[in-house]
N, C-alpha and C positions, 0 to 999 in steps of 0.2 A: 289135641296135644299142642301146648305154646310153641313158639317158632324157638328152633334150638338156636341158640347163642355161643359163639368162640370164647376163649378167653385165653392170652396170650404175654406171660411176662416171666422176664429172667432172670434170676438171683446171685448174690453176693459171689461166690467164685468162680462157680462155672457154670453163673447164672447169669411144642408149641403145644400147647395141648389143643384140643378141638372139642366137639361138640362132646359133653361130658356128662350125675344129677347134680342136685343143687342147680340153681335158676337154667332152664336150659340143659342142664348138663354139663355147664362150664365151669373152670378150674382157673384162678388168675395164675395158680402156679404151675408151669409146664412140667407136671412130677415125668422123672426120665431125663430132666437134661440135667443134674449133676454127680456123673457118675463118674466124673475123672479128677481124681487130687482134689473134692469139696472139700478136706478138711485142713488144705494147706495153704495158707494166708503167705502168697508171696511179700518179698522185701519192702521197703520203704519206696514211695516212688507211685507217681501215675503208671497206671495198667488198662488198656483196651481189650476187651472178651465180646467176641463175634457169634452168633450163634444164629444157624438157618436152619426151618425146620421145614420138611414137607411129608405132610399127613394126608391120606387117604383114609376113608372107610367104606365099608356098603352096610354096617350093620350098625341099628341102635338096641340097646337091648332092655330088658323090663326087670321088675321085680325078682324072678327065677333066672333072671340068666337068658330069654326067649327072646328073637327080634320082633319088635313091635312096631317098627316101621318100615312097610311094604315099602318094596324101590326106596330107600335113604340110600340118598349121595353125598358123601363128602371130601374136598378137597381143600387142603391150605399150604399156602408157601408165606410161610413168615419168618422174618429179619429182626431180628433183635442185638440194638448196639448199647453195650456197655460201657461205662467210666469206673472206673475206683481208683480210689488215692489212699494208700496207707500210707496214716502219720509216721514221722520220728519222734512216737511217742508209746510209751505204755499206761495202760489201766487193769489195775488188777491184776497184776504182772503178765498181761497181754496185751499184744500191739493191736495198734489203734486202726482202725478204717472207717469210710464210709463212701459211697458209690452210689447211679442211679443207671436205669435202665429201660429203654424206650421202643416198643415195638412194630412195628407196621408189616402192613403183609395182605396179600391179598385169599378170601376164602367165598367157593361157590359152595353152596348147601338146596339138594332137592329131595323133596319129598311129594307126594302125588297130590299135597295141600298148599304145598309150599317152594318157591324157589329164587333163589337169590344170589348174586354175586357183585362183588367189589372189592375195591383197595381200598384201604382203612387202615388208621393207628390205632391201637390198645391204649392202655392205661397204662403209664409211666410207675416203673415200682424205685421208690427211693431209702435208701440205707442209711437213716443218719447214725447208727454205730454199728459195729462192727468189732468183734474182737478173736485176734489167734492166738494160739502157744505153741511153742515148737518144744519138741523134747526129740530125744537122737531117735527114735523110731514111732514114735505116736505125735501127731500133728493134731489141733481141732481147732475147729473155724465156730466163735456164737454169731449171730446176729439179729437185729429188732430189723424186721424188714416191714413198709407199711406201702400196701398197693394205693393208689393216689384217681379217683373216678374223672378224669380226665380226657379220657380216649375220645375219640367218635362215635355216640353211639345215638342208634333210631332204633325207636320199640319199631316190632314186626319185621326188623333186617335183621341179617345175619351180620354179628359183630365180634368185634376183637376185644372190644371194653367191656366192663362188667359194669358199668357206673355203681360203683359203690365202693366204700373204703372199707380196705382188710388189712389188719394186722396178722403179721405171720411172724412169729419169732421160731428158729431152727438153729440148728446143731450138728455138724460134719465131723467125722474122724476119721481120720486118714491113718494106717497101719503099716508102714515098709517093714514087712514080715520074714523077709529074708533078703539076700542079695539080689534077687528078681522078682521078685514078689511083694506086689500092693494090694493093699485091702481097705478100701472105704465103705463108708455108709454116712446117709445124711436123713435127720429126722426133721419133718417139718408140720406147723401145726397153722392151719388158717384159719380165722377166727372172721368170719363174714358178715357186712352189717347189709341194711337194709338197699334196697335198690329203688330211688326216690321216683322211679318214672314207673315203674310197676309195682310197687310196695312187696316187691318179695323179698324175703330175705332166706337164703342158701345158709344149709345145717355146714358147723365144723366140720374141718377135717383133719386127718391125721395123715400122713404117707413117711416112708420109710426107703429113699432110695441107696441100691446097694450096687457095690463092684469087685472084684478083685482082675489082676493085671499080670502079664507074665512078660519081661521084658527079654526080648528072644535077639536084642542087640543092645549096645550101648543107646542108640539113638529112635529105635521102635519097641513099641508094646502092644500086646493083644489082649484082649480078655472077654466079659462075658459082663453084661449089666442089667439092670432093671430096675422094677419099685413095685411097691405093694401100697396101696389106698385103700381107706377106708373112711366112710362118711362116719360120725360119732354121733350127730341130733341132728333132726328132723327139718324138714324148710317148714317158712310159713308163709304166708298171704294174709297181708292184711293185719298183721299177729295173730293170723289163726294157724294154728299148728295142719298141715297138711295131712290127710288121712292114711295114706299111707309111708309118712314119713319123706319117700324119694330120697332114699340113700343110695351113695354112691358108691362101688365097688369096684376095682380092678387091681389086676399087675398086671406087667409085664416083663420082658428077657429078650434080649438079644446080644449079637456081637459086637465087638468095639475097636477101636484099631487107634494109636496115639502115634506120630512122629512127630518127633522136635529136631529138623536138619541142623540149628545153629548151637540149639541148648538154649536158646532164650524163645524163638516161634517157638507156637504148637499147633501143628494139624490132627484132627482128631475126626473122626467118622464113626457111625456106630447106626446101627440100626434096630428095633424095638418091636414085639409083637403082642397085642395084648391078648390076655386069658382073661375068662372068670369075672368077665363083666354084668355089673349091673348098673341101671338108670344110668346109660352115658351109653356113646359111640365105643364099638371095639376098633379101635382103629393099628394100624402099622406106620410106624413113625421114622422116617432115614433122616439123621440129623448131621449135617455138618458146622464144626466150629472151627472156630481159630484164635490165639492167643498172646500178644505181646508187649512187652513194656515198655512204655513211651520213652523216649530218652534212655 
């Protein structure tokens, strides 16, 4: 089995994954971390989005869903700080943004072949557009997001960088359903190029994350989130198509929890459990973030 590989980056609104398929079993996008308001593109104005994840596993699992790796350990604590700036502009009668996002974090990974640990940066994911629309009850956020192979990475260590450039354009909507009640979902598609220090290249992918919110005061909400992934083509080596594909599969669901004391922070806590894995860690993900507008 090749040495599994992290992968660690966060997205346009309220944008850790770990060992994952596709090369390693890694994901540059942390599907699970935009399950609160993605589809609403705050006001004009620099904006700060904080996001810390810490991921455990003991399980990798195979083709059917079965663990295939005796004693897998895994552990990550990663930090990921964000900028965005939306313009005082419209396109396409949608306001304007664009943002970057930079990771670090430290993760230990063992297996009875393998073991490794350190601190290390990921690969910077950068947003040069960005587009919302507001309407009085349905919000949606587009974005061209393009992961940038930049990080620190060493073949045979356990890493945060993917080295290799991924285009991922995605789409959030956000639903204020009734007087307390929110409903989002954010589709996202990664399109993975080759990885120049191993010639592999990781099959697309598709995920689908989802939430709904019930706000039980003025200034707190509760609810329930997750995402469902699915690998769509096959890795290769070399440009040889992989024999058995090594497709990636999961969801997950958990609880979520959002206060905002001022009206402008946001604390937000939420925790994640995965199901229904294949070629990737099934891992449990506690995430906490935070959120505010510069100025």
């Amino acid at each position: 089995m090749k040495a599994v590989r992290m992968s660690f980056s966060l997205m346009m609104m309220a944008s850790a994954s770990v060992a994952s398929a596709s090369e390693g079993g890694g994901s540059i996008y942390p599907f699970g971390v935009e399950t609160i308001l993605p589809g609403y593109m705050p006001p004009p104005g620099w904006h700060y989005f904080n996001y810390t994840a810490f991921v455990t596993s003991d399980r990798f699992n195979g083709e059917d869903g079965e663990s295939v790796v005796p004693e897998f350990e895994f552990t990550g604590l990663v930090n990921a700080a964000r900028i965005v700036r939306v313009w005082d502009r419209k396109v396409l009668g949608g306001q304007l943004a664009s943002g970057a996002t930079v990771p670090v974090g430290r993760v230990e990974l063992a297996t009875p072949a393998f073991r490794d640990s350190r601190f290390t940066i990921g690969d910077p994911t950068i947003i040069p557009v960005a587009l919302g629309w507001h309407g009085r009850e349905v919000h949606v956020w587009a974005s061209l997001d393009i992961g940038v192979p930049s990080g620190s990475y060493e073949v045979g260590r356990a890493n945060l960088s993917r080295n290799a450039w991924v285009i991922e354009p995605n789409v959030a909507v956000t639903w204020f359903a009734g007087p307390d009640v929110v409903v989002s979902a954010k589709a996202v598609y990664n399109h993975n190029f080759e990885n120049s220090e191993t010639d592999y290249n990781s099959g697309e992918e598709l995920g689908v994350e989802f939430a709904a919110d019930w706000s039980v005061r003025p200034d707190l909400a509760i609810g329930v989130g997750g995402f469902v992934l699915e690998q769509v083509s096959d890795d290769e080596q070399a440009g040889v198509r992989i024999s058995s594909g090594n497709r990636a599969r999961a969801k997950a669901i958990g609880p979520q929890v959002r206060w905002s004391p001022d009206g402008r922070l946001q604390l937000i806590a939420k925790f994640q459990q995965d199901f229904d894995v294949r070629n990737r860690s099934e891992n449990q993900t506690l995430w906490l973030q935070f959120y505010t507008p510069l100025g």
